[in-house]
C-alpha positions as a printed Julia matrix, in Angstrom:
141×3 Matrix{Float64}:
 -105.06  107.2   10.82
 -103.93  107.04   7.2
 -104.82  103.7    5.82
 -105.54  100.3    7.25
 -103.8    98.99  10.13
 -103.49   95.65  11.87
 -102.8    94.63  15.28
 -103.11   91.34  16.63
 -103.55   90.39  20.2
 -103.8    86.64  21.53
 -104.67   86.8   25.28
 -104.9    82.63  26.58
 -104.51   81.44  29.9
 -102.4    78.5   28.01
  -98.73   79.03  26.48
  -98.93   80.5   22.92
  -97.49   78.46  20.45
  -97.85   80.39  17.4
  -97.22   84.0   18.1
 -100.05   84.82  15.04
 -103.69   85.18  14.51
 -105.04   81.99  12.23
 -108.65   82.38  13.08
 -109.51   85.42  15.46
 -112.38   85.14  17.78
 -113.32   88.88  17.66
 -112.25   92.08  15.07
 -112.92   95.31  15.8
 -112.74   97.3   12.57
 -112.34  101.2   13.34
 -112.15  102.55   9.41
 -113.05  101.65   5.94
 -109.73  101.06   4.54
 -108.73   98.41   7.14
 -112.29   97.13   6.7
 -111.29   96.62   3.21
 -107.78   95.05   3.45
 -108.42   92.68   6.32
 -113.05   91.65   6.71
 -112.09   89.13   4.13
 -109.87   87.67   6.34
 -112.55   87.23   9.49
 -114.42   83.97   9.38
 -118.11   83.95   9.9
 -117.77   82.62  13.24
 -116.15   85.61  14.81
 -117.6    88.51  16.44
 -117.4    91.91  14.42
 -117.19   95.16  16.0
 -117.16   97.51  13.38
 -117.4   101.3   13.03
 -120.29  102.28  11.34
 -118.96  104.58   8.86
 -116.51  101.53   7.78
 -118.88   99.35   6.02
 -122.03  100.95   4.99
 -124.3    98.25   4.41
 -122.25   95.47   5.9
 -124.49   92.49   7.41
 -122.97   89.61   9.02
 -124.99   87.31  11.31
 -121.69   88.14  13.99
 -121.26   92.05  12.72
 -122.2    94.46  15.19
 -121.9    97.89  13.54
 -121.74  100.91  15.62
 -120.61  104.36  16.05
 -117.26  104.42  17.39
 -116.01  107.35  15.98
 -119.24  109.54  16.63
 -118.88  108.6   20.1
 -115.36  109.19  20.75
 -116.1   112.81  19.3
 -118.87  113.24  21.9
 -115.93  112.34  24.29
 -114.13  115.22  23.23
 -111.31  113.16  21.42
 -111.55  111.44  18.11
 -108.3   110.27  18.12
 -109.9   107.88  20.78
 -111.79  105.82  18.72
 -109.53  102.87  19.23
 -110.62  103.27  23.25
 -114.05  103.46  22.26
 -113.83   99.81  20.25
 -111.76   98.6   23.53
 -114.58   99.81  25.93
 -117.15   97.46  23.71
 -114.86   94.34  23.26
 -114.64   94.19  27.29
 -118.42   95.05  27.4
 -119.4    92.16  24.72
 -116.55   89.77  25.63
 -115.15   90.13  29.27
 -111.98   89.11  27.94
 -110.01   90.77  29.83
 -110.87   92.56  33.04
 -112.32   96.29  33.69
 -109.87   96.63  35.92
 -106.57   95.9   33.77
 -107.86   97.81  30.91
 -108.37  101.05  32.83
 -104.73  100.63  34.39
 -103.12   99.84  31.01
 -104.96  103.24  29.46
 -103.94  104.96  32.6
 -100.33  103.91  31.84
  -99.81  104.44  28.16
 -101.94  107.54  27.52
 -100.45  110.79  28.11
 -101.87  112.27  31.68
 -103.51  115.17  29.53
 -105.29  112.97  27.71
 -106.44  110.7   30.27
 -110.02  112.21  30.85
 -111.13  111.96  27.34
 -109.78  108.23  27.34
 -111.65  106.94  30.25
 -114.76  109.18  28.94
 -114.19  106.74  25.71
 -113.71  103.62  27.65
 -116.6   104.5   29.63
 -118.79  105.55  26.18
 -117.55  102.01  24.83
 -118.62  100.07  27.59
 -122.04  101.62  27.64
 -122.62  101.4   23.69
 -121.81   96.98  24.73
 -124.45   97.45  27.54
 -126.92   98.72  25.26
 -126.38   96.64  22.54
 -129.84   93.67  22.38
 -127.16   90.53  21.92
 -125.61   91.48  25.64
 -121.92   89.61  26.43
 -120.86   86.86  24.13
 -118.45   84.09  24.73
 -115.22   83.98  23.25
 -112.65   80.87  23.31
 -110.05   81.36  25.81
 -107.03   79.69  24.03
């Protein structure tokens, strides 16, 4: 919330040999500073999910550029942006399931906070279904 972040996640139905991202398959970009410090590291071939208020102007054949954070407001919880950008990864990618997702939220989100969450997974997964490319493929591994 005060600069650029950076988490990677590998998900592979293989063993992981290298525990680090050399060439990720999808990067959702939720603000401007980590949009800075890390697009330049994306290659064209990924798929971009990327806040609109991040890169004004950005085009990319694979950039999809919506509004995460505008939505996760209308959820009632900014602070759930990251949900939001979750909600359209599984929408675009089916890389993991619905069902996991919701149960991981439901477990690591504080039970007050829950409702405005699965509003924002919910937002997310509706902002994939209305986007004109529809689900992508992603390498599995």
């Amino acid at each position: 919330r005060l600069g650029a972040a950076k988490s990677d996640v590998i998900l592979s139905p293989h063993d992981i040999a290298y525990p680090e991202v050399t060439s990720p398959d999808v990067f959702l970009c939720l603000s401007h500073d980590a949009f800075v410090a890390y697009a330049r590291d994306v290659g064209p071939q990924a798929l971009s999910i990327i806040d609109d208020r991040a890169a004004h102007g950005f085009a990319s054949e694979n950039a999809i550029l919506l509004p995460l954070t505008a939505t996760a407001r209308d959820c009632g919880a900014t602070i759930a942006t990251n949900i939001v950008g979750l909600g359209v990864v599984l929408g675009l990618t089916a890389a993991i399931s619905e069902r996991s997702l919701r149960e991981a939220i439901a477990a690591r989100v504080a039970p007050d906070s829950l409702d405005a969450n699965i509003r924002a997974l919910d937002a997310g997964l509706t902002l994939a279904a209305g986007h004109p490319r529809g689900r992508v493929v992603v390498s599995s591994g």
